[in-house]
N, C-alpha and C positions, 0 to 999 in steps of 0.2 A: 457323327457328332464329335466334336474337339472333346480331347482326351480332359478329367478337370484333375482338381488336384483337390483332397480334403484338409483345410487348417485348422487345425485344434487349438487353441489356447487353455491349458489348463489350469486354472488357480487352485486355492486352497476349499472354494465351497463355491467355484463356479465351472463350465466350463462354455467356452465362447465358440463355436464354428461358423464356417464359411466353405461354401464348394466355387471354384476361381476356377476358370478356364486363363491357362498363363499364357495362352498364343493372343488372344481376343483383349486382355483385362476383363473381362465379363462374370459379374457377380449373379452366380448362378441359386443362390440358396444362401441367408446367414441367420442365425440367432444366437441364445444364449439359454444354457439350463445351469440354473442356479440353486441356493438353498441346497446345497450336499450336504447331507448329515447333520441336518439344522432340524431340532422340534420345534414342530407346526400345533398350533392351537387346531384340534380336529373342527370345531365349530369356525374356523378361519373364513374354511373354503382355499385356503391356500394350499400348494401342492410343494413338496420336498421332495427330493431325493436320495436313499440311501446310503450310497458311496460313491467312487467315481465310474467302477461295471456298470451301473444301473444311468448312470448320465451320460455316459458312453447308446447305452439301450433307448433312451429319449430321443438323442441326437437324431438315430438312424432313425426312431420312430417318428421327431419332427418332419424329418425330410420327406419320408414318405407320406406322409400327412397330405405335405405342400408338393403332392406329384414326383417324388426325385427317388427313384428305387436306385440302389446300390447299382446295381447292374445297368439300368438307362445311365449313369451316368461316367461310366467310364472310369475308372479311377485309376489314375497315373499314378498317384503316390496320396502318404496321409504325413502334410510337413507340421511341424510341433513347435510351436514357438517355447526355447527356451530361454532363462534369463541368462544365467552364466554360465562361459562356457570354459572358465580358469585361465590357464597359462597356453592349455595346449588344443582345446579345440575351438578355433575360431573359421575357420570353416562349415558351408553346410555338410552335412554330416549320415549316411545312412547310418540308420542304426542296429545293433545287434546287441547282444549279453553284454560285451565291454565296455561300448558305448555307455550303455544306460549304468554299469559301475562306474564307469568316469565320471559321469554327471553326479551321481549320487554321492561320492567323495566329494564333490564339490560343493555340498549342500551345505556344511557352515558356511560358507561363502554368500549363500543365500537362501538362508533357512524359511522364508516363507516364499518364494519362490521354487524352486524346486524341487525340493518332495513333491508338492501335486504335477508339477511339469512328468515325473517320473512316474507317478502313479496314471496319466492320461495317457502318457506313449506306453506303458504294459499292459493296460485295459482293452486302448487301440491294439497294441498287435494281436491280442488275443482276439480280438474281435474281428480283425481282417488280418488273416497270417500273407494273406498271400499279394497284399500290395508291398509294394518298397515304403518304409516309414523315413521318415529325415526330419534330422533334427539341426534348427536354423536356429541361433545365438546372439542372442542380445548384443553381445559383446563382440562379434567381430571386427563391425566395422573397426573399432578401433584397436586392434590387437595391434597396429602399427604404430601409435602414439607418437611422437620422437620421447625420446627419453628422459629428457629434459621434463616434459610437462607426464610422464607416465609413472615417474618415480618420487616416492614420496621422502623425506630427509627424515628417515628414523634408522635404525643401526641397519646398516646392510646386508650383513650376516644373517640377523633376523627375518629382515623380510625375503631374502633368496629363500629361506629354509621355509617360509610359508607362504609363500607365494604372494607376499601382499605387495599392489601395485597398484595404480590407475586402470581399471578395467572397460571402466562409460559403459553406458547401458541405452536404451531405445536408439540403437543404432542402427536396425532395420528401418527403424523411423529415418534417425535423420539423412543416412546413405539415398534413399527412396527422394524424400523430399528435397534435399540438395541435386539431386539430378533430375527432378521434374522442376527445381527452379529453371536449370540449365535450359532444359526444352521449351519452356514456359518464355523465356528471353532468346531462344531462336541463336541462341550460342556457345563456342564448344564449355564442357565442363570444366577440361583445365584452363579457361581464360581464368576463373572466376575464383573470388577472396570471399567467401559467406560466414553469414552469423545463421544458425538454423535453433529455433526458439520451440523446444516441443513442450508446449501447456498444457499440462491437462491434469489426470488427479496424479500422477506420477510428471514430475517436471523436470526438463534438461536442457543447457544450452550446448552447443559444440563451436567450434570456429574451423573451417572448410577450407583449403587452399587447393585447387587444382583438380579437385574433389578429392581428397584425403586430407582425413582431418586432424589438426595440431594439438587441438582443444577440447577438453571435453567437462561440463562440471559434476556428473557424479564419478565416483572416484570405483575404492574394492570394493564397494555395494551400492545399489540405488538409494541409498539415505545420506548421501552426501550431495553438498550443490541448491539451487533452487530450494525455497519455500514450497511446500508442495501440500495435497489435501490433508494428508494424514502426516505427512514427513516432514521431520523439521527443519533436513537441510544441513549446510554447516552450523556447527556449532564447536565450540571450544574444546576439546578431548579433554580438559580438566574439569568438566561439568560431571564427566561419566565417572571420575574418581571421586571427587565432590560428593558427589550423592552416594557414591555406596559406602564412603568413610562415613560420612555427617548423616546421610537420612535414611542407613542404614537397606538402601535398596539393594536387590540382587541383578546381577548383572542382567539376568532376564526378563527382570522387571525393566529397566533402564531402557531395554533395549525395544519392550513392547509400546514404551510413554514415546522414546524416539519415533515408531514405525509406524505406529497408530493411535496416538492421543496425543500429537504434535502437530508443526505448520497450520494451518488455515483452520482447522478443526478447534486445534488446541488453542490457538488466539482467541475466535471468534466462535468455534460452536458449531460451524457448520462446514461443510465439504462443498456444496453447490454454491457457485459463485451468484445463480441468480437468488438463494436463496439468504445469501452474504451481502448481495447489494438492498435487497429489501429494507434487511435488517438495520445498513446505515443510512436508510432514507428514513427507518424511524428515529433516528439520534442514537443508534447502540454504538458507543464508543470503543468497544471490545470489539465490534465488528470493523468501527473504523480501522483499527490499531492493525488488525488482521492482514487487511489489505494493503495499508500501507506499506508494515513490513515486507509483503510479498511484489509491492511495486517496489520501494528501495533494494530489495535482495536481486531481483531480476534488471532493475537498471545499473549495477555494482557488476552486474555478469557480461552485462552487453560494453560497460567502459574498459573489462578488464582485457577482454576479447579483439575491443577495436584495438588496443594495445597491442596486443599480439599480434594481432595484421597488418599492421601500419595502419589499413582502411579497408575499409568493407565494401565492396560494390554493391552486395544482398543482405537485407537484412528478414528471414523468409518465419513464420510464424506458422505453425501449425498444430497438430491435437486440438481436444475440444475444448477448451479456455482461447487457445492463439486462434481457433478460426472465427469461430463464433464470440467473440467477446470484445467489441470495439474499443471499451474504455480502456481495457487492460494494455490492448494496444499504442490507444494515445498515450496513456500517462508515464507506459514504458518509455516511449520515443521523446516526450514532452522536452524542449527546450534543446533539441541537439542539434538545432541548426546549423551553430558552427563545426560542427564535425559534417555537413553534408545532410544530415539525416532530419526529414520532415516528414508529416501526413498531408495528402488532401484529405480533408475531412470529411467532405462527402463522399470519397470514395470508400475509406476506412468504416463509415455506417452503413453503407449496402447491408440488406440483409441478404445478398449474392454468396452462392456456396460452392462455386466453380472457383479454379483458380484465378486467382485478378493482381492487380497492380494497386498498392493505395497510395503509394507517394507521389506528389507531382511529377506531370513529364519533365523531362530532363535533369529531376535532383540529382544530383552527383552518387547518393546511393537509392538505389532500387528497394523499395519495400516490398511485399510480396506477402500472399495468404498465400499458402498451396496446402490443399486437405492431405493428409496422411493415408497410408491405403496399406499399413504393413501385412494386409492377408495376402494382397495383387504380390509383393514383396517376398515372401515366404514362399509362395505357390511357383512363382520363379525361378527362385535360389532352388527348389525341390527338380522343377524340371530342367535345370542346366545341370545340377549333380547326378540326372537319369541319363542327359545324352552327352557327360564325361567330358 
C-alpha cells in the first residue's frame, strides 16, 4: 500500500483531518471533530470534546470507525497546517522542541491561529512519537514578496525590530491552485501573469508572475485585504485609535469586533453566502449593503492587481464562495470587457465541481474555477521534506 501522510488542521475549537496518499493525490479518509471545550446542553444529544488530547483520540477513533487502523495505513509523516510561520520559517519544516518555540513566539503575530496549531502538533507528537511530524506555513509561498509590495511605510526601525511586514497567508492555497491553473491550460507555469481569488470564510487575492507571486492582499496577519465572513478586511488604522480614545474600547476588544463580529457577518448577520442571498431576496437591505461592499472590496483587488501586471492572462477562483458561487463570480468580473476579461454565462452556472474554463473561447484572459485541495498540498510539501 502507498505510504499516506496524516494532515491535521488545528483550530481554536476544531480540528479538521485528512489521510492523502501524496504519490496517487488519493483522498483516503477526511473529517472534522469539532466543539473542543464547548458546553453541550446534555439533553442536546450533541457530542463535545474536552480538549485538543481527546480530539486527537476521536480522529484516530474516526478513522478506525471508517476501516483505516493506524498501522493499515502507513504513515509517512503527520504535516500541520500552520498559519504563520514569521520572518524565518518559511519552509516546510520537521518539527522538534524549537520548532514548536519558534511558532509559539510567533503567536501575537497570530493569536488565534496558532496557539491551537501548537497545541494539535504536541498532542499529535505525543500520540504518534514515532512518525516525522512537519510543519507546513501559510506564509511561505510568499516569503519572497519583492519588497516593494512586502514592506509597509511606517518607521523602519520599528518594524525591523518587530518583524512587521507583508506576510500573505492561504498560500498553500494559492501556490497549489496557480499551478493546477498551469496544468489545467496544458502550459509552462512561468508563461503565465495570474490573479488567484481564494473565497471562502477567510478571503485573499494574490497576483502570480511566472508562478511567484508579486502580490498578495492580506498583509502581518489574515485581517487584512478582502471582505471576509467574520473579518473586516482593510480598514483605516485610525478607526483602531478612534475607538479606543472615543469608545473607550480595549485594544482586545477592537481586535475581537475586527476578527469576528466584522466583514459579511457584521454587515449583514450572517457568514453563509446562501444563507446572505436569501436574505436579499427578501428585501433585507443590511444584507444587500453586505454583499455589495464584499463585491466592490473584491473588484478594487482584481483592478489594483491587473495594475500590477500590466495583464492578466488567468483570472483562477477558488475556495468555497470562488468555486461554488456563480453570482459572486459575475458580478466580480461584470463590465471588464475592455480590459479582456468576460464570463460565458452558461459556463460560469454549471453546477460542475471539476476544474473548468468560464470565459469564452479565445477571450484574451482565461477564467478559471480550479477547486483547492491544500491537504493534497501539505501531504506533499511533508513528503518532499522526508526524501530531502
Amino acid at each position: 500500500m502507498t505510504r499516506s501522510v496524516l494532515v491535521l488542521n488545528s483550530g481554536s475549537s476544531s480540528v479538521k483531518y485528512s489521510v492523502v496518499q501524496p504519490d496517487s493525490g488519493a483522498m483516503v479518509a477526511d473529517g472534522m471533530i469539532d466543539r473542543i471545550g464547548e458546553d453541550i446542553d446534555p439533553g442536546s444529544g450533541d457530542k463535545s470534546v474536552a480538549d485538543h488530547a481527546a480530539a486527537i483520540d476521536a480522529v484516530f477513533e474516526a478513522l478506525a470507525a471508517d476501516g483505516h487502523s493506524l498501522e493499515d495505513l502507513d504513515l509517512a509523516a503527520v504535516g500541520h497546517r500552520v498559519v504563520h510561520g514569521g520572518p524565518n520559517l518559511f519552509r516546510p519544516t520537521v518539527v522538534d522542541d524549537t520548532v514548536i518555540a519558534q511558532i509559539e513566539e510567533l503567536a501575537p503575530l497570530a493569536p488565534l491561529h496558532n496557539p491551537p496549531a501548537i497545541l494539535g502538533i504536541e498532542v499529535a507528537r505525543r500520540a504518534l512519537p514515532d512518525v516525522p511530524h512537519v510543519a507546513v506555513f501559510d506564509t511561505a509561498f510568499f516569503h519572497d514578496l519583492p519588497a516593494a509590495a512586502a514592506t509597509y511605510a511606517i518607521d523602519r526601525d520599528v518594524a525591523s525590530r518587530w518583524h512587521i511586514r507583508r506576510y500573505g497567508f492561504h498560500g498553500t492555497s494559492h501556490q497549489y491552485v496557480s499551478e493546477q491553473a498551469a496544468a489545467f491550460l496544458g502550459v509552462p507555469l512561468d508563461t503565465l501573469s495570474q490573479i488567484v481569488l481564494h473565497l471562502g470564510n477567510g478571503a485573499s487575492a494574490s497576483a502570480i508572475v511566472g508562478g511567484r507571486p508579486v502580490e498578495t492582499s492580506m498583509g502581518l496577519t489574515p485581517m487584512e485585504g478582502l471582505v471576509m465572513g467574520t473579518r473586516s478586511g482593510d480598514v483605516d488604522p485610525g478607526v483602531i485609535t478612534y475607538l479606543s480614545r472615543t469608545a473607550g474600547m480595549s485594544v482586545e476588544d477592537i481586535e475581537t469586533m475586527l476578527n469576528r463580529r466584522s466583514g459579511v457577518r457584521g454587515l449583514g448577520g450572517e457568514v453563509d453566502f446562501r444563507a446572505l442571498r436569501r436574505q436579499i431576496e427578501t428585501g433585507d437591505p443590511a444584507a444587500q449593503l453586505a454583499y455589495d461592499v464584499y463585491i466592490h472590496r473584491l473588484r478594487k483587488y482584481i483592478g489594483a492587481y491587473l495594475a500590477v501586471l500590466g495583464t492578466a492572462g488567468v483570472i483562477t477562483f477558488t475556495a468555497g464562495i470562488g468555486e461554488n458561487d456563480a453570482a459572486v463570480r459575475r458580478d466580480a468580473l461584470s463590465g471588464l470587457t475592455a480590459f479582456g476579461i468576460e464570463l460565458d454565462e452558461h459556463l460560469n452556472d454549471s453546477p460542475a465541481r471539476a476544474a473548468r474554463r468560464i470565459s469564452p473561447e479565445g477571450a484574451p484572459t482565461t477564467v478559471l474555477v480550479i477547486p483547492t485541495n491544500e491537504e493534497l498540498a501539505i501531504a506533499r510539501a511533508c513528503a518532499q521534506v522526508l526524501a530531502g
